[in-house]
C-alpha positions as CSV (number, residue, x, y, z in Angstrom):
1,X,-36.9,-266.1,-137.0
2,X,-37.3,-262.3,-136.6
3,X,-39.0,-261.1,-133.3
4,X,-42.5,-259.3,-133.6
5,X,-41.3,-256.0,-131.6
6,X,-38.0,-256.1,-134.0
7,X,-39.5,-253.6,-136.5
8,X,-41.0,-250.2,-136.2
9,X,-40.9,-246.6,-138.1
10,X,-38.7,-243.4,-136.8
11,X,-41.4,-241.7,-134.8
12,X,-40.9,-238.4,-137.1
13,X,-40.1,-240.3,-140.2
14,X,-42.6,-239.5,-142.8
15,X,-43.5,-243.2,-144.1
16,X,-43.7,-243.1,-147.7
17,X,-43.4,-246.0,-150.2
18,X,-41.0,-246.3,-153.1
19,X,-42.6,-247.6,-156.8
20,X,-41.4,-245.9,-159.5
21,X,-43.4,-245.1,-163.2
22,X,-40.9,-246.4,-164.9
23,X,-43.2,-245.2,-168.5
24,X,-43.2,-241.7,-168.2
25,X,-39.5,-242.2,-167.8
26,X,-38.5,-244.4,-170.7
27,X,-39.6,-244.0,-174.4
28,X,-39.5,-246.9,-176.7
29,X,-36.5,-247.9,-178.4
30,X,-35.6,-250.3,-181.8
31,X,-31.9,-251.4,-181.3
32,X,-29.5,-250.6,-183.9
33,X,-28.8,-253.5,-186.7
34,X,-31.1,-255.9,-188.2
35,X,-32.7,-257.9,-185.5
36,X,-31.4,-261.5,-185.1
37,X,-34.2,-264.1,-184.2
38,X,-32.4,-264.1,-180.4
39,X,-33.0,-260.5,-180.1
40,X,-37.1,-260.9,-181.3
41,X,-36.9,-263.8,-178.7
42,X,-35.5,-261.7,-176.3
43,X,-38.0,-258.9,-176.7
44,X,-40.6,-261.1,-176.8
45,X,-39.7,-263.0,-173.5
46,X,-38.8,-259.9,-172.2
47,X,-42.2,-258.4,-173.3
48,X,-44.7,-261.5,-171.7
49,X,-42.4,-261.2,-168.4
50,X,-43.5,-257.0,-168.2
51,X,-46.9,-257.9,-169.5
52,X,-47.2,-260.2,-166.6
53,X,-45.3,-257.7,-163.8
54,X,-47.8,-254.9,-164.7
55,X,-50.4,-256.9,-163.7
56,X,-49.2,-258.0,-160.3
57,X,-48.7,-262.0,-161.8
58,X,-45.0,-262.1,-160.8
59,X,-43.1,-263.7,-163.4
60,X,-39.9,-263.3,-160.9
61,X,-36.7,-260.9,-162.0
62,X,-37.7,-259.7,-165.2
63,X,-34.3,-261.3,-167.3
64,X,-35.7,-262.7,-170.9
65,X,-35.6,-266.2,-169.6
66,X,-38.9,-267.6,-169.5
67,X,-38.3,-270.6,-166.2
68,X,-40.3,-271.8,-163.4
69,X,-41.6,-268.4,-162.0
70,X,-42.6,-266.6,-165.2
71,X,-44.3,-269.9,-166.0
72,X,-46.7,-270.7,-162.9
73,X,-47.6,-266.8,-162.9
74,X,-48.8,-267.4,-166.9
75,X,-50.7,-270.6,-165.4
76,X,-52.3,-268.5,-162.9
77,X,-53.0,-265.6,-165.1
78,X,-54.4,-268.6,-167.6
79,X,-56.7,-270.0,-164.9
80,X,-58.5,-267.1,-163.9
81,X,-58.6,-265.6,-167.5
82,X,-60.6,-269.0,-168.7
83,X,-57.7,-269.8,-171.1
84,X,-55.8,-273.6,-171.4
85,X,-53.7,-273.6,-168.8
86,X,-50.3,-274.5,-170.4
87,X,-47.9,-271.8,-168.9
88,X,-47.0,-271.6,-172.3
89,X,-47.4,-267.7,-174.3
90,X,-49.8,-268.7,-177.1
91,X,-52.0,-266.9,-179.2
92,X,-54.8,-266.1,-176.9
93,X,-52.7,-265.6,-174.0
94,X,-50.5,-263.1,-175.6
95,X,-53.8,-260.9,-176.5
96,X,-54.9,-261.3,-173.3
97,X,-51.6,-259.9,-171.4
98,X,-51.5,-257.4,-174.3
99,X,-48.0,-258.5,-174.8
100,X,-45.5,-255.8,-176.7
101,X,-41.7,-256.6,-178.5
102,X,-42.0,-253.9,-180.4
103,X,-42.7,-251.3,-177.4
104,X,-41.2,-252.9,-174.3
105,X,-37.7,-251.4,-174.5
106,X,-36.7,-247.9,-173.3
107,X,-33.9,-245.6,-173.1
108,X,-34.1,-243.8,-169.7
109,X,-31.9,-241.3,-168.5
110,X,-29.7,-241.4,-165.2
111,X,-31.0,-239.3,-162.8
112,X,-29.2,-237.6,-159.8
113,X,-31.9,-239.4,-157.7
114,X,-30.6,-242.3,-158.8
115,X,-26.8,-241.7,-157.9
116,X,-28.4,-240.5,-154.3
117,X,-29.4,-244.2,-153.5
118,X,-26.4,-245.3,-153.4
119,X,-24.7,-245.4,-150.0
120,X,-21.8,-246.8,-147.7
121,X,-22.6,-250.6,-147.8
122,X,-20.7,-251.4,-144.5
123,X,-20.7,-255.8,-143.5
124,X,-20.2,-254.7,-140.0
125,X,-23.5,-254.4,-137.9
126,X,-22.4,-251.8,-135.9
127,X,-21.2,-250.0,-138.8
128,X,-24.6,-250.1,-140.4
129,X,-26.4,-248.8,-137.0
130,X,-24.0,-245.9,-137.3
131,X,-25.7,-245.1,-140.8
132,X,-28.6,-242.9,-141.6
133,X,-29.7,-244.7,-144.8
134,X,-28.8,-247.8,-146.0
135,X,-28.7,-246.9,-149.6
136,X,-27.7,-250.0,-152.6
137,X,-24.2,-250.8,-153.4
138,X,-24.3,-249.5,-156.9
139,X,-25.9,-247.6,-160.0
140,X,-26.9,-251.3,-161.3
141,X,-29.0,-252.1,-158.1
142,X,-31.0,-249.0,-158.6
143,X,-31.6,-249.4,-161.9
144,X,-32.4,-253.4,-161.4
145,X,-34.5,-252.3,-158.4
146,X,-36.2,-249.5,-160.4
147,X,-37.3,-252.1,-163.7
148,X,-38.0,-255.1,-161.3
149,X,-34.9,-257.1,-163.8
150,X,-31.8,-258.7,-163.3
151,X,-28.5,-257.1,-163.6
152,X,-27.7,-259.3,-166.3
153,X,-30.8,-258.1,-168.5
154,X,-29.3,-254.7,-168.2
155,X,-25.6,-255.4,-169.3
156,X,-27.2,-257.5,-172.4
157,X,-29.4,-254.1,-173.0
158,X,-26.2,-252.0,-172.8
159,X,-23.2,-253.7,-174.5
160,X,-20.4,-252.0,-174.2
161,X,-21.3,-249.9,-171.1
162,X,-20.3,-249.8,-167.7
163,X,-23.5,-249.0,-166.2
164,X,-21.3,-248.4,-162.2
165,X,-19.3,-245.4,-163.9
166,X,-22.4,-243.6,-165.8
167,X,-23.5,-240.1,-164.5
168,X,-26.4,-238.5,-164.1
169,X,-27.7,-237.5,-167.8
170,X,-26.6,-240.9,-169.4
171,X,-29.5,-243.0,-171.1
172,X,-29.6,-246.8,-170.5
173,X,-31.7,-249.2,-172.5
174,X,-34.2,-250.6,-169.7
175,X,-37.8,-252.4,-169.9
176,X,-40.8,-250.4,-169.8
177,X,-43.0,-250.9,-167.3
178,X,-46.6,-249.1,-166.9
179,X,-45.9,-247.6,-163.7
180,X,-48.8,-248.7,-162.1
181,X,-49.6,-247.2,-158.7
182,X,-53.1,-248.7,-157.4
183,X,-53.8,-251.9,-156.4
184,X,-57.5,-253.7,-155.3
185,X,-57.6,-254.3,-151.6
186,X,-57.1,-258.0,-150.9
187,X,-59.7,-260.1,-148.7
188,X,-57.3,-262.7,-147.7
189,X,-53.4,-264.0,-148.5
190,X,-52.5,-267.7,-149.3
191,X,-49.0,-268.5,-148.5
192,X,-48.2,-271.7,-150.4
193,X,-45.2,-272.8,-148.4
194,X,-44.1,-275.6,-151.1
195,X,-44.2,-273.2,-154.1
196,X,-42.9,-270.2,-152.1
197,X,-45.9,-268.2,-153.5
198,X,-48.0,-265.8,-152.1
199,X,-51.0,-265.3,-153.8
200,X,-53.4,-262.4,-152.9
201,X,-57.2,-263.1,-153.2
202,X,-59.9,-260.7,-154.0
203,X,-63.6,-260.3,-152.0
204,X,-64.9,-262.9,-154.9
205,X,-62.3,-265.4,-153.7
206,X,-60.7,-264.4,-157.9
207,X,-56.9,-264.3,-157.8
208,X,-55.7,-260.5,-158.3
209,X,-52.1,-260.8,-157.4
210,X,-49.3,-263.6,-157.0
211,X,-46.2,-262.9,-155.8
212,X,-42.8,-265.5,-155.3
213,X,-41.0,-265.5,-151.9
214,X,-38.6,-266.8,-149.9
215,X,-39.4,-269.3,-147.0
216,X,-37.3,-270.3,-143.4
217,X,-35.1,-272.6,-144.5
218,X,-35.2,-274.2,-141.1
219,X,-39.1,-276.3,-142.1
220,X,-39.4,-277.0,-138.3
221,X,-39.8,-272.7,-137.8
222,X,-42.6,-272.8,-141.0
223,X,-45.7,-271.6,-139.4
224,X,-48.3,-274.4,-138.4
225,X,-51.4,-272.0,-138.2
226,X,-53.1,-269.5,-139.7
227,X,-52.8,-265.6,-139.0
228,X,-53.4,-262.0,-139.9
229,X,-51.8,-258.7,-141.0
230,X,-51.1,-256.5,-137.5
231,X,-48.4,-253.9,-138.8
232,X,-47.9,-252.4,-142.1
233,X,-45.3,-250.0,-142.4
234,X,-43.0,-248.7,-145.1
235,X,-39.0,-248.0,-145.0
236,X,-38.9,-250.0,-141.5
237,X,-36.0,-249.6,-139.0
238,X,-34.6,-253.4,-138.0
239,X,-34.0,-254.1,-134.3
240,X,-30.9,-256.9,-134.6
241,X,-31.3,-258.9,-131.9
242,X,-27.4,-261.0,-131.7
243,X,-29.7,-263.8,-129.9
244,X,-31.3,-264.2,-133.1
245,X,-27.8,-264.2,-135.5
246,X,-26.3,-266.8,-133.7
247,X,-24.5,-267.0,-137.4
248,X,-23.1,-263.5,-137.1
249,X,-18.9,-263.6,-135.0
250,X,-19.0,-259.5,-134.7
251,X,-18.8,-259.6,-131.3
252,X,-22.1,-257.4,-130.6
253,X,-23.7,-257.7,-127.2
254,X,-27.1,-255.1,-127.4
255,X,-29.8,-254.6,-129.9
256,X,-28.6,-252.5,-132.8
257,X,-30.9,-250.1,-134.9
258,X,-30.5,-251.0,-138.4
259,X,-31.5,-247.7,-139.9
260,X,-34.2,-247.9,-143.5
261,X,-33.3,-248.1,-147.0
262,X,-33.2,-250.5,-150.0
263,X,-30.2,-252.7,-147.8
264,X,-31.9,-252.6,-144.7
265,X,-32.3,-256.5,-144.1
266,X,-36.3,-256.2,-144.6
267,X,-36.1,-254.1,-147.5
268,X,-38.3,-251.0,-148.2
269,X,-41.3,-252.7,-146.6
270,X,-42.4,-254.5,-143.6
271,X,-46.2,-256.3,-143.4
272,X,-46.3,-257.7,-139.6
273,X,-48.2,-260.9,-138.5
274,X,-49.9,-262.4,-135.7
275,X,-47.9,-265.3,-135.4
276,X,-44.8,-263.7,-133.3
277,X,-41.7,-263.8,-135.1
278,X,-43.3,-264.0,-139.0
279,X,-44.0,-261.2,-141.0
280,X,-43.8,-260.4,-145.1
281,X,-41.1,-257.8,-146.5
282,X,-38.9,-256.5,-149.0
283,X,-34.7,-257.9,-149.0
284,X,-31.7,-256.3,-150.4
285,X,-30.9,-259.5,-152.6
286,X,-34.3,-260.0,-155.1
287,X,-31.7,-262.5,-157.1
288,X,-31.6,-265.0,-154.4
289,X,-35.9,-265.2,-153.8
290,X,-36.8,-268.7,-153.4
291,X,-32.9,-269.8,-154.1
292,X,-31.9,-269.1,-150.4
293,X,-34.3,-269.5,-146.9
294,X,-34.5,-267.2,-144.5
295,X,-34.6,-267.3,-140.6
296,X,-38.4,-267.5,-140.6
297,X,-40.4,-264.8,-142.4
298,X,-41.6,-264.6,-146.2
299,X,-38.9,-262.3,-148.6
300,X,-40.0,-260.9,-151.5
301,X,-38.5,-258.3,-153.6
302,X,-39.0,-254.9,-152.5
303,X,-41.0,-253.5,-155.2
304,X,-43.2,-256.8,-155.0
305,X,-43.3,-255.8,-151.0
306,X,-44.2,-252.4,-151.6
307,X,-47.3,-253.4,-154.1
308,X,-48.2,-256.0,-151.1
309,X,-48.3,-253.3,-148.5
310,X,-51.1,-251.5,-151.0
311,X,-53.1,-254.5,-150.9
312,X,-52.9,-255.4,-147.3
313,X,-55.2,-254.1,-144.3
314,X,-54.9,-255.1,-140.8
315,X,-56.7,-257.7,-139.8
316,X,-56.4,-259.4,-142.8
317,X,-56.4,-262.9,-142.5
318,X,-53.5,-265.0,-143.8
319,X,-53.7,-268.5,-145.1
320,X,-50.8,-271.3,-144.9
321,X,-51.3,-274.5,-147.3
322,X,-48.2,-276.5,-148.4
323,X,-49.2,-278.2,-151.5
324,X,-48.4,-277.4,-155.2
325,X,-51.9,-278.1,-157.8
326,X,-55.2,-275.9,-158.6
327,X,-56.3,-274.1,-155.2
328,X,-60.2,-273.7,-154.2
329,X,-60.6,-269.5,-154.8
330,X,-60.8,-269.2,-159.0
């Protein structure tokens, strides 16, 4: 469980969130050959999965792979769209999210930007509190951070190349997403604790947002009351507390400032709650959301943190249910 006090903002640190517009840096692209019928799936699974991202109904890692994630945010986006709710892309549905094969793959050129996020990646704590930045490990992080995909999308979009050793000026094959930078304000969260869901409810009690997390994989530190947004701040500094890593042998025996970045171990964003310990943020491993718990608080990927943090105020009040079905807002 992370402590309240544990995360804060440099005191001259400009705060500034990270969400790229991916479209105005990718153009549409046809792969060479004929394409097989696994590539038109792929573009088209590929293609409901952006559809779905742009519109803040998280289908997970964008990967091609239509599972459990891509298919409860298509239910959701279903239900409050008035269309059979079968998770399913049919006809209607497809109209509805505007869904794209034909224009949802880019080429997009390395930047030096790009090459700057990456950083020393240190296991030590007290080698990361030495750090200014903690930037990713590798070109392949930034990209998959940048497109909201999995690393495995973007070697099947790029046979042949090794996307670590590119330089700045190299084009990749990526997805396009819309680049989409304002969010409505939320009038209350609902953390569904046995879908690992977060769903963000408008001031008509509609469903505007749904995003997957991670939950304490300790159930006896799952929150058994209600609470409300008290901090919201982006590219947080971590306090580690060794009291509160009893996991961690480094032999460490004060508080260590963990400095920001993509690595930092609450991401690129931080959304405080009342309840002390628990709060809502970004992680610096979006592959292993809702596959691994944490020590109390909600992980979600960062870019998925960041859009959170636009739709949050303080005071908001946050709802905990633990039951999967239909919920009461529409």
């Amino acid at each position: 469980m992370f402590a309240k006090s544990a995360f804060s903002t440099h005191r001259h640190q400009r705060v500034m969130t990270v969400l790229w517009a991916a479209s105005a840096l990718a153009f549409p692209v046809s792969l060479p050959g004929a394409v097989t019928e696994w590539e038109s799936s792929l573009r088209r699974n590929v293609a409901w999965q952006v559809a779905l991202d742009n519109l803040g109904f998280s289908p997970g890692l964008i990967d091609g792979q239509i599972g459990f994630k891509t298919q409860i945010a298509t239910k959701e986006f279903q239900r409050v769209r008035g269309l059979p709710v079968t998770g399913e892309l049919d006809d209607a549905t497809a109209k509805a999210l505007a869904v794209d094969p034909d224009g949802v793959l880019g080429k997009y050129t390395v930047e030096a930007a790009d090459l700057a996020e990456i950083g020393p990646c240190p296991q030590s704590w007290v080698a990361k509190s030495k750090l200014v930045r903690l930037g990713h490990e590798s070109l392949d992080d930034v990209l998959a951070e940048k497109f909201h995909c999995k690393k495995a999308l973007l070697n099947t979009l790029n046979p042949g190349k090794s996307l670590n050793h590119l330089k700045a000026g190299a084009q990749v094959v990526v997805p396009i997403l819309d680049g989409r930078q304002e969010w409505p304000a939320a009038a209350c969260l609902e953390v569904n604790l046995a879908e690992k869901i977060i769903r963000v409810i408008g001031p008509d009690r509609r469903l505007i947002a749904l995003f997957h997390c991670s939950i304490a994989a300790n159930k006896a530190k799952l929150p058994d009351q209600d609470a409300e947004v008290i901090k919201v701040a982006a590219n947080p500094v971590y306090s580690f507390d060794p009291k509160m890593w009893p996991e961690v042998k480094e032999r460490i025996t004060e508080k260590l400032e963990i400095p920001p970045g993509p690595r930092n171990p609450v991401g690129r964003f931080w959304i405080g709650l009342s309840l002390p310990g628990y709060g809502m943020h970004g992680t610096p491993n979006p592959e292993l959301i809702g596959k691994t718990g944490s020590h109390g608080c909600f992980r979600l990927a960062n870019w998925d943190a960041i859009r959170l943090g636009k739709m949050v105020r303080l005071g908001l009040p946050v709802r905990f249910v633990n039951s999967s079905g239909p919920m009461a807002f529409k």
